[in-house]
C-alpha positions in Angstrom: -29.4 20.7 14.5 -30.9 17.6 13.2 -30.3 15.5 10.6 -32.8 12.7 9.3 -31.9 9.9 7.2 -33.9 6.5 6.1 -32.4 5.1 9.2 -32.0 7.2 11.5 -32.4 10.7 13.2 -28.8 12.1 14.3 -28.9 15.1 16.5 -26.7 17.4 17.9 -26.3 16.5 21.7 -25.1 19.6 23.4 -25.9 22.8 21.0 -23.4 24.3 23.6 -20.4 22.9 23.2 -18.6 22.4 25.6 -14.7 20.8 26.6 -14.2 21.8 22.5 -16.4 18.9 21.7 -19.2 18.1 19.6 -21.5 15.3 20.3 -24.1 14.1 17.9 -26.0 11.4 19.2 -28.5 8.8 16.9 -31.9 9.3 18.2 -32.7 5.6 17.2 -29.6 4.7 18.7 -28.0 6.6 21.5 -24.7 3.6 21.6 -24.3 4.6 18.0 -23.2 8.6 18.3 -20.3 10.5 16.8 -17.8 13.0 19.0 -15.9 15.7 17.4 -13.4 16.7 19.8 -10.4 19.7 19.4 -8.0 20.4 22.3 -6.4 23.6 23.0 -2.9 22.1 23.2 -2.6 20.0 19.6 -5.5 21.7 17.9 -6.1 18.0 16.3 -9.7 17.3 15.3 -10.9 13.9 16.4 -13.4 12.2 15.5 -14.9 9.1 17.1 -17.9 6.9 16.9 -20.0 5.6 20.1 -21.1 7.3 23.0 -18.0 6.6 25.7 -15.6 9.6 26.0 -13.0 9.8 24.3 -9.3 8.5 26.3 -5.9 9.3 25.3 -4.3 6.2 23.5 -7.6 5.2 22.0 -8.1 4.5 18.3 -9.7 7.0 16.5 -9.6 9.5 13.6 -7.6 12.5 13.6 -6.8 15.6 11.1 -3.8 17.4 11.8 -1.3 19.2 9.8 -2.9 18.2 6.5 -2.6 14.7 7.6 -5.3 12.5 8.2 -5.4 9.1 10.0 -7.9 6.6 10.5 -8.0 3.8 13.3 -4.8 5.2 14.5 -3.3 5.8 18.4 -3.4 9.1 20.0 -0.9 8.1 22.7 1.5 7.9 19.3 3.0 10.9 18.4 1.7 12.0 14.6 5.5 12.2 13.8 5.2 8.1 13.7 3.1 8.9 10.5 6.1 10.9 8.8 6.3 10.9 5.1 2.4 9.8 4.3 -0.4 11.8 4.2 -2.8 9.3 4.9 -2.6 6.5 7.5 -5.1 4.0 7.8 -4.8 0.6 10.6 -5.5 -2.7 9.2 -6.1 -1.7 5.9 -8.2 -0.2 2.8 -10.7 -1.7 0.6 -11.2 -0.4 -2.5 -12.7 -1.0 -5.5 -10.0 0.6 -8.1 -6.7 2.1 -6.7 -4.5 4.6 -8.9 -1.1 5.3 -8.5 1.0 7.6 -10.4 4.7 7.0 -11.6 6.8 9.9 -10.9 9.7 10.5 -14.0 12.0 10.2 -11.4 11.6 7.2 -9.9 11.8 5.4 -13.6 10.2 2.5 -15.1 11.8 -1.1 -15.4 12.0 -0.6 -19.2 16.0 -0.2 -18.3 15.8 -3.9 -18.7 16.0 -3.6 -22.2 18.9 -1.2 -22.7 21.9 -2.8 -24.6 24.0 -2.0 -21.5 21.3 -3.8 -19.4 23.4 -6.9 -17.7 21.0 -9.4 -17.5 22.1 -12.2 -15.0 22.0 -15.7 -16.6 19.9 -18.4 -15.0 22.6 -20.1 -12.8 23.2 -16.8 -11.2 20.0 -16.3 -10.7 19.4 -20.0 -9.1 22.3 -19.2 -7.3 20.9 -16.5 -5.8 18.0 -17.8 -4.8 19.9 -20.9 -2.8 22.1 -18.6 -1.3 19.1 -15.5 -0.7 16.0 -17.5 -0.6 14.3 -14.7 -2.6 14.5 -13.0 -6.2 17.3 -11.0 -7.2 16.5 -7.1 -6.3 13.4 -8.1 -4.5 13.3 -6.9 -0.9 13.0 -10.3 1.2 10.0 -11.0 3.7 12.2 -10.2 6.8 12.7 -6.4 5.2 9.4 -6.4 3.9 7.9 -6.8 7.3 10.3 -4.8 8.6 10.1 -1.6 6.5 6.9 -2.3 4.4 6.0 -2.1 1.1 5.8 0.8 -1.4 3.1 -0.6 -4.1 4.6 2.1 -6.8 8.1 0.5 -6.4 7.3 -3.3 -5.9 5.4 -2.8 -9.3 8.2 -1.5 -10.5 10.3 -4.6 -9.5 8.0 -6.8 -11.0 7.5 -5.4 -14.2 11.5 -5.7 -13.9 11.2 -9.6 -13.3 8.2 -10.0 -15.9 10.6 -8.1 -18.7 13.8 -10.6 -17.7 11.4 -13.5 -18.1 10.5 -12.2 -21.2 14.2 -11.5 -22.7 14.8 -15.3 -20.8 12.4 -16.7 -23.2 13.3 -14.8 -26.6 16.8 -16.6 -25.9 15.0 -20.0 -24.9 13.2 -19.7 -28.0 16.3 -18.5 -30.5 18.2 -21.8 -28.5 15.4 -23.6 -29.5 14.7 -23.1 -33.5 19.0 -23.5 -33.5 17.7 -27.1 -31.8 15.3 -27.9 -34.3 17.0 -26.7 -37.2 20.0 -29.0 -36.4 17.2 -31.9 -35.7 15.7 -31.4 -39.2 19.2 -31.3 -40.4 20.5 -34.4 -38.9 16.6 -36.6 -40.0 17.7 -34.8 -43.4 21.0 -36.2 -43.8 19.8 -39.8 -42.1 17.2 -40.4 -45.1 
């Protein structure tokens, strides 16, 4: 099989295949090849790029168990990848990233409940002597330690953003109480 694009002419290396492996090298470029390897014992699909065979604990792609993960170990067990779908090493780029909010994980609009107990700003100052980091925000050392779920750290700062935001209806109510009394006492002065 061949395939030719503007760049290149990619064809398939061994129409035999053999050791459960495909190898489809660039014509142009025989360093530049792609390996599609399956092994009898973890039936995991791997896919790598270049023209080197493929070693256990190298970085490479791997389907498995309607899991997929990208730049990742095979000497690391996929069990190290529980609870995601998709794993990627040292990141994603993207241009536009959706993610949903599930009803049961909630929205911050709590904040705004008449039961909500919003702290006042010394408690809050205090906390931050004491914590070195925002009330109910995880700190850098769990952070690194555990990561970051994007869907709940928005969450948490839409929480912050929406106590600013009751913080400064109350400045502002403190305020006009200032001004009235200031145009009250230049009043009664004249």
């Amino acid at each position: 099989m061949t395939i030719t694009t503007s760049q290149a002419q990619w064809t398939n290396a061994d129409p035999t295949v053999t050791n459960n492996a495909v190898n489809i090298t660039n014509t142009a470029d025989p360093n530049n090849s792609l390996q599609i390897t399956t092994t009898s014992t973890d039936a995991m699909p791997v896919i790598k790029s270049g023209n080197d065979k493929m070693k256990f604990g190298e970085y490479c792609m791997f389907i498995n168990r309607n899991k997929v993960g990208i730049g990742v170990n095979l000497s690391q067990p996929i069990e190290n990848y529980a609870g995601f779908n998709l794993f990627v090493k040292d990141g994603i780029r993207s241009e536009r990233v959706k993610v949903d909010v599930a009803a049961d994980n909630g929205w911050a609009d709590f904040v705004f409940e008449k039961n909500y107990k919003l702290r006042t700003l010394a408690e809050v100052e205090a906390f931050i002597q004491k914590n070195k980091h925002l009330p109910d925000v995880p700190s850098e050392k769990e952070l690194t330690k555990n990561g970051m779920d994007l869907a709940e750290m928005h969450k948490i700062q839409m929480q912050k953003i929406e106590e600013l935001t009751l913080y400064l209806i109350e400045l502002k109510k403190e305020n006009d109480v200032i001004k009235k009394e200031l145009e009250a006492l230049k009043a009664s002065k004249k």
